[in-house]
GUFI-450500 format. One record per residue: residue number from 1; residue in one letter; z negated, x, y of N, C-alpha, C in turn. Coordinates in pm, whole numbers. Layout:
N
NUVO  resi  resn      nw      nu      nv     caw     cau     cav      cw      cu      cv
NUVO   NUM     A       Z       X       Y       Z       X       Y       Z       X       Y
...
This chain:
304
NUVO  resi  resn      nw      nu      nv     caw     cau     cav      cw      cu      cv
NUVO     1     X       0      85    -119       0       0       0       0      89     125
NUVO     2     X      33      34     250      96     131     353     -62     153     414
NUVO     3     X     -59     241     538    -184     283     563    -189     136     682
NUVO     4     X    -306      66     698    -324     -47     791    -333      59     980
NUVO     5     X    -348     188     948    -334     260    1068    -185     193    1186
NUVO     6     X    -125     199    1096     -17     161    1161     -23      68    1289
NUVO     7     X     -53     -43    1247    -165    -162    1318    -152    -112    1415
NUVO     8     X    -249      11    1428    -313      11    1568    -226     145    1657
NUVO     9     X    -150     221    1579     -55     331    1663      45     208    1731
NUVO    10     X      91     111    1649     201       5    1704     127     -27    1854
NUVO    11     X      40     -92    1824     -24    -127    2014     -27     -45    2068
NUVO    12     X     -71      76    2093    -102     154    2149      39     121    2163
NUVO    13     X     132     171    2135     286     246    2170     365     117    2256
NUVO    14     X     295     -79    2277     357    -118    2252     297    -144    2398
NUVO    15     X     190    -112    2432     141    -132    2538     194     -43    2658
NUVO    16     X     193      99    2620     216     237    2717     389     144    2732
NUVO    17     X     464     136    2628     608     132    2695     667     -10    2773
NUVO    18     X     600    -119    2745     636    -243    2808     681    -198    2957
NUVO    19     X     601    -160    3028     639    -153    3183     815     -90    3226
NUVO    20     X     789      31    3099     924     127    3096    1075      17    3022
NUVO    21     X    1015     -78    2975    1141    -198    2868    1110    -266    2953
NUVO    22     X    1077    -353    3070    1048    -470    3100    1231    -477    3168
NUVO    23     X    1274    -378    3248    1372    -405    3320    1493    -452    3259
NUVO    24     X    1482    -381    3104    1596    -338    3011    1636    -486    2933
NUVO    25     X    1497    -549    2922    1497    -670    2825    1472    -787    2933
NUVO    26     X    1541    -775    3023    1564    -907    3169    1672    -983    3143
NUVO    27     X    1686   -1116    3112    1824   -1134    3121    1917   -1090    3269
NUVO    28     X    2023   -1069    3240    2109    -992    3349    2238   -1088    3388
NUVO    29     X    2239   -1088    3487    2349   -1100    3542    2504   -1093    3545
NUVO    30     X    2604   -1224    3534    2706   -1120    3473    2869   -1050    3610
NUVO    31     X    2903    -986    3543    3028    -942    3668    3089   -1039    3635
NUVO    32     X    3238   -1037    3750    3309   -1195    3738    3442   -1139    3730
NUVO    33     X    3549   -1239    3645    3700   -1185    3648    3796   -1318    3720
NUVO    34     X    3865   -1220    3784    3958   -1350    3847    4106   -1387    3770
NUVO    35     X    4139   -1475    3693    4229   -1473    3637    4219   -1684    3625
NUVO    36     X    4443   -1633    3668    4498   -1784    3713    4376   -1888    3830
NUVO    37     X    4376   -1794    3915    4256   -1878    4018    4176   -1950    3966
NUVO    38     X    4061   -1869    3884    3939   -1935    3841    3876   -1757    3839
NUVO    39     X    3760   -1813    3876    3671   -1702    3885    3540   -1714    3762
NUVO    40     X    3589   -1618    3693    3485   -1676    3546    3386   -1546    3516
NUVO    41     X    3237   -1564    3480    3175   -1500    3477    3266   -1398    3331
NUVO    42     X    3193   -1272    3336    3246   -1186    3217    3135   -1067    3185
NUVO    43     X    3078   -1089    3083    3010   -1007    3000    3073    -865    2938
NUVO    44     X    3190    -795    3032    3216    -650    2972    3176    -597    3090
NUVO    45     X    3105    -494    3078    3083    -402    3202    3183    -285    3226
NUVO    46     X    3276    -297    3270    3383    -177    3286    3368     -98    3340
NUVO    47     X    3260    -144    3482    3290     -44    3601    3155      91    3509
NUVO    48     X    3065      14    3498    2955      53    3411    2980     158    3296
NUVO    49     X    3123     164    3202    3144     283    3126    3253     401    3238
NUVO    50     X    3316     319    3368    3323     433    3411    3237     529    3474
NUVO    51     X    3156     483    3525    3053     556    3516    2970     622    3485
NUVO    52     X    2992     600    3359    2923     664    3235    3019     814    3165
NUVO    53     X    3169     839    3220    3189     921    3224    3272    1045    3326
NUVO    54     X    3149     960    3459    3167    1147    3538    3065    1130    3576
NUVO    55     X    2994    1267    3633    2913    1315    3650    2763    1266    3684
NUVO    56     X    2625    1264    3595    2533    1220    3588    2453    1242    3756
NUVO    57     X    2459    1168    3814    2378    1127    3927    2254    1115    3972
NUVO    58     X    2187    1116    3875    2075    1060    3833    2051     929    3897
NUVO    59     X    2092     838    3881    2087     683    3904    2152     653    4016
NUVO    60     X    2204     708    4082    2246     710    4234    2419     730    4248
NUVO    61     X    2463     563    4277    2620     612    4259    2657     635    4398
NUVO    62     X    2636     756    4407    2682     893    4513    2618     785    4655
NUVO    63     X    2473     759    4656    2392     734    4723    2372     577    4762
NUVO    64     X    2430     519    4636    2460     352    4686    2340     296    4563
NUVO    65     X    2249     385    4573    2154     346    4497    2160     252    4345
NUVO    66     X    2189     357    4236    2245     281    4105    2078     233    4064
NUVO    67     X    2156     102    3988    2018      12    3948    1844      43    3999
NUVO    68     X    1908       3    4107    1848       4    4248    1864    -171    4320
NUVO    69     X    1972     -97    4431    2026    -196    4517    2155    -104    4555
NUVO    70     X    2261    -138    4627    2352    -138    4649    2310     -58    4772
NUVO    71     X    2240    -113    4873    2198     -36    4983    2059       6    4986
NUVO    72     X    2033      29    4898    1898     113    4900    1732      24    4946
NUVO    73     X    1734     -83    4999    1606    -116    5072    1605    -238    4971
NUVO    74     X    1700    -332    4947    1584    -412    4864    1552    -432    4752
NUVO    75     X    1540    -325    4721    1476    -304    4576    1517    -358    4446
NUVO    76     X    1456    -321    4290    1525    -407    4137    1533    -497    4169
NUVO    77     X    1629    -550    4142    1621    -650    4086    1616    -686    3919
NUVO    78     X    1550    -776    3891    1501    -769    3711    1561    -827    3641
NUVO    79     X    1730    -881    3718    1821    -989    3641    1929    -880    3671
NUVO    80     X    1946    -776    3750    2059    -672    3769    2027    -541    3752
NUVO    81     X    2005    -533    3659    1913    -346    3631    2049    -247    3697
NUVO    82     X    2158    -291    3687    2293    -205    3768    2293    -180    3859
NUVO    83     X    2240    -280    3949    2209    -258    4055    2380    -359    4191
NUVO    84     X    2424    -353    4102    2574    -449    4182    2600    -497    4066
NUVO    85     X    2715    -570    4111    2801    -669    4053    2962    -628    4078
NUVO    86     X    3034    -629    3979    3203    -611    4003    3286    -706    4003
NUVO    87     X    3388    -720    4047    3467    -858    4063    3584    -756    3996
NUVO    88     X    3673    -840    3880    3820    -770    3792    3923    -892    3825
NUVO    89     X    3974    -822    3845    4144    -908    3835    4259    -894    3766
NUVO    90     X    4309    -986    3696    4413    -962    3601    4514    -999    3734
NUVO    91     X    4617    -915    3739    4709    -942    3837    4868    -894    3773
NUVO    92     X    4962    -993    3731    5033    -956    3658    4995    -873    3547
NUVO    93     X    5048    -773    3452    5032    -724    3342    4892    -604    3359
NUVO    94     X    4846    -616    3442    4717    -503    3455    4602    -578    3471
NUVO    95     X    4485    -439    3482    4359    -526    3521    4298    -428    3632
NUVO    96     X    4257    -501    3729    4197    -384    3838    4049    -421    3857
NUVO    97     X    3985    -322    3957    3842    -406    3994    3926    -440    4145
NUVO    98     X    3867    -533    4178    3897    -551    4338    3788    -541    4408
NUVO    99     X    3657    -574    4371    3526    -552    4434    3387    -458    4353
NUVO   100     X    3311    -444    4467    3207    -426    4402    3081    -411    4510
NUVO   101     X    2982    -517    4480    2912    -622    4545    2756    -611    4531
NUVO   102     X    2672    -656    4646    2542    -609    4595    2505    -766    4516
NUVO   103     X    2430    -741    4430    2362    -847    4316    2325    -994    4387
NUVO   104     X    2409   -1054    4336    2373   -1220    4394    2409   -1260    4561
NUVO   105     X    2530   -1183    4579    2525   -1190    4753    2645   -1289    4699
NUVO   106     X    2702   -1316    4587    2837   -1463    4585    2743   -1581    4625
NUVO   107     X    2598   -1578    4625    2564   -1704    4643    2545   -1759    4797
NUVO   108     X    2539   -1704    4871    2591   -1732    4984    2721   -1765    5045
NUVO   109     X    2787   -1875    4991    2894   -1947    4973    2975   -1895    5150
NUVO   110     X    2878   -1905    5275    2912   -1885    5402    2934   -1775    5452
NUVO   111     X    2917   -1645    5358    2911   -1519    5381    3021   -1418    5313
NUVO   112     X    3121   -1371    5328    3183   -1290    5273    3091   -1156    5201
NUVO   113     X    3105   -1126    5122    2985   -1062    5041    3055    -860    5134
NUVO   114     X    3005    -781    5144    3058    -625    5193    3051    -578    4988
NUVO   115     X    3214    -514    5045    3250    -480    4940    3225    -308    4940
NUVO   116     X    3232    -277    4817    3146    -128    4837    3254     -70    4734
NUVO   117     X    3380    -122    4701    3480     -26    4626    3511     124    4684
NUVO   118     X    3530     154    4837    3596     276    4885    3495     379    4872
NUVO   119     X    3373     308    4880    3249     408    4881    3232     473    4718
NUVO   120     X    3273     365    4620    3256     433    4506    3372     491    4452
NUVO   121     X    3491     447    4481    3591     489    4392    3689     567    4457
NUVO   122     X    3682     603    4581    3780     688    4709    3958     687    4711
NUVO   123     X    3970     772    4693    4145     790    4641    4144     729    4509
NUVO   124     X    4085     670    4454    4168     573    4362    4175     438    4432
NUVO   125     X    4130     423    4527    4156     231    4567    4273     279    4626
NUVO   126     X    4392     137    4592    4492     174    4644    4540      31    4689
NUVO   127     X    4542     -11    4777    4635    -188    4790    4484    -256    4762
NUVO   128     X    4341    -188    4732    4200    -270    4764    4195    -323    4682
NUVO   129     X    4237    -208    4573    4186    -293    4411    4196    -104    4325
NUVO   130     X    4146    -133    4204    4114      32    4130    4188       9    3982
NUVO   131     X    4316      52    3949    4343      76    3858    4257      78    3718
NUVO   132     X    4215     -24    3658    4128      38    3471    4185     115    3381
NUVO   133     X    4217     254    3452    4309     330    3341    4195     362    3280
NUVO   134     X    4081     359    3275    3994     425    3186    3911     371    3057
NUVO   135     X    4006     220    3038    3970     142    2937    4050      86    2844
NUVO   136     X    4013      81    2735    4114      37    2624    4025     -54    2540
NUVO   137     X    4050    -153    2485    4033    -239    2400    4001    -419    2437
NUVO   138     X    3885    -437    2375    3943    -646    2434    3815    -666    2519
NUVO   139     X    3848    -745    2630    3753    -783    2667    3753    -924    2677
NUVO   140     X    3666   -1052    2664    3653   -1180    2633    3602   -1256    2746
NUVO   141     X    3639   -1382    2779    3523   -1466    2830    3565   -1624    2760
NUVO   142     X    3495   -1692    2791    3460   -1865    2684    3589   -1916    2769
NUVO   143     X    3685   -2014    2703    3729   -2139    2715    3660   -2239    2798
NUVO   144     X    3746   -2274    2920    3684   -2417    2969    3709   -2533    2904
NUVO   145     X    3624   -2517    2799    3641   -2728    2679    3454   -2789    2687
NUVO   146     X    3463   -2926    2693    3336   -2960    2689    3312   -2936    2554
NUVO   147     X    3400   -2905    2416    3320   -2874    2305    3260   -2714    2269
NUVO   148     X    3285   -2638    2386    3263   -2478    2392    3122   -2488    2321
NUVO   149     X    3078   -2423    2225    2971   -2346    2245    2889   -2175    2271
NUVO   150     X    2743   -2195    2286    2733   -2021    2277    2678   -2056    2150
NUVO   151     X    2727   -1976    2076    2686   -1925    1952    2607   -1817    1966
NUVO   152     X    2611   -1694    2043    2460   -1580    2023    2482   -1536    2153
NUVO   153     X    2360   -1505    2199    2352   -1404    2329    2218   -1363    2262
NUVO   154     X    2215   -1241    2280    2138   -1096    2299    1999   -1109    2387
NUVO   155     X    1968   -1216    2436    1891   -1241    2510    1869   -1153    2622
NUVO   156     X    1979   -1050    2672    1970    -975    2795    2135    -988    2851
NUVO   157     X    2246    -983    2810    2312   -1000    2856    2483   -1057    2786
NUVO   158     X    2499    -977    2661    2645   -1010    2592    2617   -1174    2568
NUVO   159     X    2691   -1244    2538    2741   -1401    2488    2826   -1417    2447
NUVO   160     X    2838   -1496    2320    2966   -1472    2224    2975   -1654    2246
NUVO   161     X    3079   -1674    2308    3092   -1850    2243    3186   -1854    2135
NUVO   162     X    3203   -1978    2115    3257   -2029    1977    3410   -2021    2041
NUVO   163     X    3467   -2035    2128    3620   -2057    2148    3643   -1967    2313
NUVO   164     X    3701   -1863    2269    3699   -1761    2392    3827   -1730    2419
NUVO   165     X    3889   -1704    2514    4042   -1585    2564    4002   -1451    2515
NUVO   166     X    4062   -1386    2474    4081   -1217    2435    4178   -1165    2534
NUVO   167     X    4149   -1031    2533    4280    -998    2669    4272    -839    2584
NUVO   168     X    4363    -837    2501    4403    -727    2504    4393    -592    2542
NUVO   169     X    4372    -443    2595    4383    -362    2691    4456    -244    2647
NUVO   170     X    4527    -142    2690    4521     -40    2633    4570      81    2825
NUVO   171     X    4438     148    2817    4414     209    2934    4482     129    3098
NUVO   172     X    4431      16    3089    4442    -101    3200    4513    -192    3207
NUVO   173     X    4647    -143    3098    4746    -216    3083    4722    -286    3003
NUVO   174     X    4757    -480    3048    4764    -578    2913    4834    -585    2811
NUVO   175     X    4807    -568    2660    4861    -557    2585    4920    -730    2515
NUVO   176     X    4785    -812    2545    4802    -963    2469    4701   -1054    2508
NUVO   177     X    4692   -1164    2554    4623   -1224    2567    4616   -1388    2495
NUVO   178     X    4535   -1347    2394    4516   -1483    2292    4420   -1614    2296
NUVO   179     X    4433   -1666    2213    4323   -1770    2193    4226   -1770    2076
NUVO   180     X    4101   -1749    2085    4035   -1697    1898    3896   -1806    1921
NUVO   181     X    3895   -1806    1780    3769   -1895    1784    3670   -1821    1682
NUVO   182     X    3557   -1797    1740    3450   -1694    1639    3352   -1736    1551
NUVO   183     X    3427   -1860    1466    3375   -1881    1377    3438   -1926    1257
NUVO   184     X    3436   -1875    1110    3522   -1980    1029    3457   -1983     879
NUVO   185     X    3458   -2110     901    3377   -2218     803    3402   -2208     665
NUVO   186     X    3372   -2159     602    3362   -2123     466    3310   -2249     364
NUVO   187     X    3474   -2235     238    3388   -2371     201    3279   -2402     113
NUVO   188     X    3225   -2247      86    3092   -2325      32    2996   -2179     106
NUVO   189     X    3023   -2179     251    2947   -2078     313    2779   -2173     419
NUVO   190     X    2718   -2082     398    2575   -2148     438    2642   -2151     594
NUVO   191     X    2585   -2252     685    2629   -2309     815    2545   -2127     920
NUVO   192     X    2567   -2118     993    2532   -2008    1115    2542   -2034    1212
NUVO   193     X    2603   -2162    1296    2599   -2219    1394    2493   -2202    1542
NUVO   194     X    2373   -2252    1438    2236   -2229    1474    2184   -2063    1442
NUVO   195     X    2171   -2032    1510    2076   -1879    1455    1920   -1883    1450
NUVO   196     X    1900   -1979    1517    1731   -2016    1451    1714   -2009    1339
NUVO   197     X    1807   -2098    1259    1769   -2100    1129    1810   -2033    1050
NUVO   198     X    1877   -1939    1007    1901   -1862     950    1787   -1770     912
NUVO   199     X    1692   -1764     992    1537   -1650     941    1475   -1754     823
NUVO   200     X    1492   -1843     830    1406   -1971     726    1478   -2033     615
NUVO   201     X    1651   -1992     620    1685   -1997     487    1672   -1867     434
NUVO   202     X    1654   -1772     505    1670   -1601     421    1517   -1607     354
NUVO   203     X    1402   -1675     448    1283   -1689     407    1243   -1788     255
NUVO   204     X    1341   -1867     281    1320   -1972     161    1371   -1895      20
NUVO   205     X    1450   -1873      46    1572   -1765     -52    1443   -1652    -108
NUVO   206     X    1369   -1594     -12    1288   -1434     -98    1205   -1567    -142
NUVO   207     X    1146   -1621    -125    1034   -1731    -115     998   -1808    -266
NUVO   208     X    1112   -1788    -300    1168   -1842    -463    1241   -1762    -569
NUVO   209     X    1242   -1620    -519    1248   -1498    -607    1146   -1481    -668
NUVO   210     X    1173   -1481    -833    1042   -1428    -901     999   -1300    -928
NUVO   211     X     931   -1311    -833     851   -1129    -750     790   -1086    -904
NUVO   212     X     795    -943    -922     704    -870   -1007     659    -783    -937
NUVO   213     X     530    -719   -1014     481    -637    -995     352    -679    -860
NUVO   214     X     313    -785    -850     222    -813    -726     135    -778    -723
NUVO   215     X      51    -754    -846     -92    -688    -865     -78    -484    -844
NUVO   216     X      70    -455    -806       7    -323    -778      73    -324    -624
NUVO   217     X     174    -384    -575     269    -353    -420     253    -471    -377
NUVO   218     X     254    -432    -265     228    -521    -128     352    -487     -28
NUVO   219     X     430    -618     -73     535    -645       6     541    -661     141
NUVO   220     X     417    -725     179     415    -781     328     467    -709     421
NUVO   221     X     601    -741     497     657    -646     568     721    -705     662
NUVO   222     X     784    -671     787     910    -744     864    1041    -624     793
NUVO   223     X    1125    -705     779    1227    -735     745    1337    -696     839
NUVO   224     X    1491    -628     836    1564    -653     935    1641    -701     810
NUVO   225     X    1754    -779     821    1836    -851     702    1982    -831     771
NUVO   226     X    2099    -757     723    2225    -746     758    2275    -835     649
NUVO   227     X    2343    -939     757    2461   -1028     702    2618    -930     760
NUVO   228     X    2669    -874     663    2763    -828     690    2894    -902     703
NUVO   229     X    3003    -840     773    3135    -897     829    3178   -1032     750
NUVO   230     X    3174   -1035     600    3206   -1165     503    3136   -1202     480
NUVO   231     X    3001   -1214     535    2882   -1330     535    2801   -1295     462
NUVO   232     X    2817   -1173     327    2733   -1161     286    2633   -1037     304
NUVO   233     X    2508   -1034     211    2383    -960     241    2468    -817     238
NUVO   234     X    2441    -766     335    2480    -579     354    2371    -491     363
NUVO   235     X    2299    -537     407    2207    -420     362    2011    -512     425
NUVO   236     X    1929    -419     368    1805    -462     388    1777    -335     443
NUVO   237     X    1657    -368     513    1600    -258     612    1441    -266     637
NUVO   238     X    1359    -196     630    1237    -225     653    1232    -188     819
NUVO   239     X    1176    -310     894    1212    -253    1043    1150    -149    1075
NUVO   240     X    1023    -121    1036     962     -43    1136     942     111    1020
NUVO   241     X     998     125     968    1026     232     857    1106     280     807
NUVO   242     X    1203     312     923    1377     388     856    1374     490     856
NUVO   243     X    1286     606     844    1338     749     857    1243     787     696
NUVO   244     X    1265     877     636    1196     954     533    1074     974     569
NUVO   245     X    1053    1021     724     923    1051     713     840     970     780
NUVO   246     X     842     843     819     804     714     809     701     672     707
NUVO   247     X     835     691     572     799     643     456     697     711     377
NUVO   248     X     714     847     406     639     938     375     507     929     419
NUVO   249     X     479     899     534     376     929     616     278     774     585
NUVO   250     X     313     644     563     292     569     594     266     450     491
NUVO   251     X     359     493     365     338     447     245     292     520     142
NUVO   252     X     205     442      27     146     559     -30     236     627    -104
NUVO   253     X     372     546    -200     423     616    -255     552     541    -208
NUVO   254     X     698     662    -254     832     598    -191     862     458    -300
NUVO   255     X     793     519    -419     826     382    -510     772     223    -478
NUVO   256     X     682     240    -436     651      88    -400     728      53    -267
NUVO   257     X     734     165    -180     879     113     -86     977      30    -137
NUVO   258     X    1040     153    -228    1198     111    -284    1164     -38    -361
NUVO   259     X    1079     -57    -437    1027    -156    -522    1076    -274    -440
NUVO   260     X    1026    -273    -286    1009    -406    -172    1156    -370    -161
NUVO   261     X    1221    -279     -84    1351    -330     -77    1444    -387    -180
NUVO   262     X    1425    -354    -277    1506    -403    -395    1509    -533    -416
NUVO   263     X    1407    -564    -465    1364    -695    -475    1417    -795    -328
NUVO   264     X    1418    -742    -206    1484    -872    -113    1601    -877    -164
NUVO   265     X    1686    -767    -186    1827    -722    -166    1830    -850    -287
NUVO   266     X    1804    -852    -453    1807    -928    -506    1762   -1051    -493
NUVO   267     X    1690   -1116    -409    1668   -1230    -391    1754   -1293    -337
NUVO   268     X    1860   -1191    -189    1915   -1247    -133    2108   -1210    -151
NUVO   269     X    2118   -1167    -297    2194   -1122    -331    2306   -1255    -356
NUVO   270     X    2276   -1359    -350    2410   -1449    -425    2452   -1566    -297
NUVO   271     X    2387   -1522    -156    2371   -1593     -45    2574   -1538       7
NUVO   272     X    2575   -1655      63    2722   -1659     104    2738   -1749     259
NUVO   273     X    2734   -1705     365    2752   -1796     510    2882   -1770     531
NUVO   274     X    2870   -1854     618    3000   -1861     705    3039   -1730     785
NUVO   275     X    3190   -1699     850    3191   -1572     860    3139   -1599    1086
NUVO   276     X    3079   -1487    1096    3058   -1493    1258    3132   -1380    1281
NUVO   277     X    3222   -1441    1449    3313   -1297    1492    3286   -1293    1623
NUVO   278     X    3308   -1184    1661    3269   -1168    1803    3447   -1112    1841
NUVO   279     X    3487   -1147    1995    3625   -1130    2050    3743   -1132    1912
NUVO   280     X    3674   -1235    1885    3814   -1297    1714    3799   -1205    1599
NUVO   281     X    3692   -1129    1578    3729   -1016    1510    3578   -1060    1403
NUVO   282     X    3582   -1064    1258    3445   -1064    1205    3338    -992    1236
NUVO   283     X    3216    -987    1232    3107    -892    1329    3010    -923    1179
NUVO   284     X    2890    -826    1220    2795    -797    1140    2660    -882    1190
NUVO   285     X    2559    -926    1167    2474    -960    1265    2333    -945    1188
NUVO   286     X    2205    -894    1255    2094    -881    1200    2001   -1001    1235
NUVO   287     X    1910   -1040    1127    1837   -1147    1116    1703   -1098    1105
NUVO   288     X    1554   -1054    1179    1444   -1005    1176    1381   -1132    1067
NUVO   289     X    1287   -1081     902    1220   -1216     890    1071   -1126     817
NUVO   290     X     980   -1185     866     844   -1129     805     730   -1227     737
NUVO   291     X     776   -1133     606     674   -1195     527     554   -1168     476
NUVO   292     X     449   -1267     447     311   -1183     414     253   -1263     235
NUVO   293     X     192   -1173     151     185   -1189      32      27   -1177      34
NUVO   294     X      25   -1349      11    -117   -1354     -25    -204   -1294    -132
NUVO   295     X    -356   -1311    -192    -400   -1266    -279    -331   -1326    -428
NUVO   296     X    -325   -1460    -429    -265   -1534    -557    -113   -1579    -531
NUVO   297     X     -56   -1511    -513     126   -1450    -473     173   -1540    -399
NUVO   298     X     132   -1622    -353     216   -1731    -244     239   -1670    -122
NUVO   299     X     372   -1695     -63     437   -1644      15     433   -1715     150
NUVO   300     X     414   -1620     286     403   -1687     417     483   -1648     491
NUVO   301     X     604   -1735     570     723   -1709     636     582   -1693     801
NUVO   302     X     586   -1514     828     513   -1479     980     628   -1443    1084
NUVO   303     X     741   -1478    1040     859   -1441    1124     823   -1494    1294
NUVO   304     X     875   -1473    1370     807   -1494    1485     941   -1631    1585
């Protein structure tokens, strides 16, 4: 059985770093794309990976205060850790930025927002928009239908709906712009619609595996559960115990580890869902579920 120390290194660690995660785990704000005169929010941060490759600043895009403020005085904001906002435009076969804006100044409907492109991007604005030669692949936003749904957000910022546009890219230039829907229904695949529930059928599923070995291992563990690309179980994970010396340090022996992973992997071995895709493409997705093993083996879904 693992050492109950753990317990108490977890608080400790969980307390010191909150202040340092509080900004990170904010829901955020999203940049906006202008395409066929509709201005639609968009969950890819472009301007954000160019930035990411020239030269480290230390938070400061060349003094316009990065995830900051835009102008320096009014401080985080805890819904824009970036610190601005970008406006993209598909304009004929390309994609440019045309703006870039301090956080929440579109809501002032009476105010033209000060655009801060020349300050960041210099000799590349050309005609008051910036070439995306520095990006390649798809970027998405949802369908206007009243049957749209969101199917997952991250609870800080990505959102995957059920019926989205894809746009193609290959270094700014549009390659295709489709119609995909990120979900498909399998006919004898468990429903995923809901992601609530999915921790409470994976729970029901170990729940009715006939466990051995209870009188020497103690399963009680959280769980990370990979439903891989075709719906099914890809891999099991003990969350808070992925490295060797984790396991080493923390359990008494690796065998009663391996023992617990095995046993989910087989419980949840003959499970089949529906497939989930993110920008039309099948995706992987993790399911956290924690369970605790009483004295006379009955099982308690502590998932949170």
């Amino acid at each position: 059985m693992k050492w109950i120390l753990i317990v108490l290194i977890f608080s400790t660690n969980l307390t010191s770093s909150f202040a340092s995660n509080s900004f990170a785990s904010s829901p955020q704000i999203p940049d906006y794309l202008i395409y066929k005169n509709d201005t639609i929010p968009t969950y890819n941060l472009l301007v954000e990976q160019y930035l990411q490759k020239i030269k480290d600043d230390k938070g400061k895009l060349f003094n316009l205060s990065f995830r900051n403020s835009i102008d320096g005085f009014e401080g985080t904001s805890l819904n824009c850790w970036r610190g601005y906002q970008a406006i993209y435009k598909i304009e004929n076969d390309s994609l440019f930025v045309s703006a870039i804006i301090n956080c929440h100044s579109l809501r002032n409907k009476k105010q033209i927002p000060e655009n801060y492109i020349k300050k960041l991007f210099g000799e590349k604005v050309k005609n008051n928009k910036v070439y995306i030669d520095w990006y390649s692949g798809n970027i998405s936003f949802p369908l206007k239908s009243n049957n749209n749904k969101l199917l997952r957000w991250d609870g800080v910022f990505e959102r995957v709906f059920l019926d989205e546009t894809v746009v193609r890219i290959k270094k700014g230039k549009i390659l295709k712009i489709s119609y995909q829907q990120n979900y498909e229904d399998l006919k004898n695949g468990i429903d995923r619609l809901k992601r609530d529930s999915i921790s409470s059928i994976l729970f029901n599923q170990i729940k009715s595996y006939k466990w051995t070995k209870l009188d020497k291992f103690d399963c009680s563990e959280l769980y990370t559960i990979v439903i891989g690309k075709n719906g099914k179980i890809a891999d099991v994970i003990m969350t808070e115990y992925q490295t060797k010396e984790l396991v080493k340090e923390f359990w008494d022996t690796k065998r009663e580890y391996s023992h617990c992973i095995k046993s989910i992997k087989k419980a949840l071995l003959k499970l089949q869902f529906d497939i989930l895709k993110r920008k039309g493409k099948p995706t992987e997705e993790k399911v956290r579920v924690e369970i605790w093993f009483n004295e006379d083996g009955s099982i308690e879904n502590w998932t949170d």
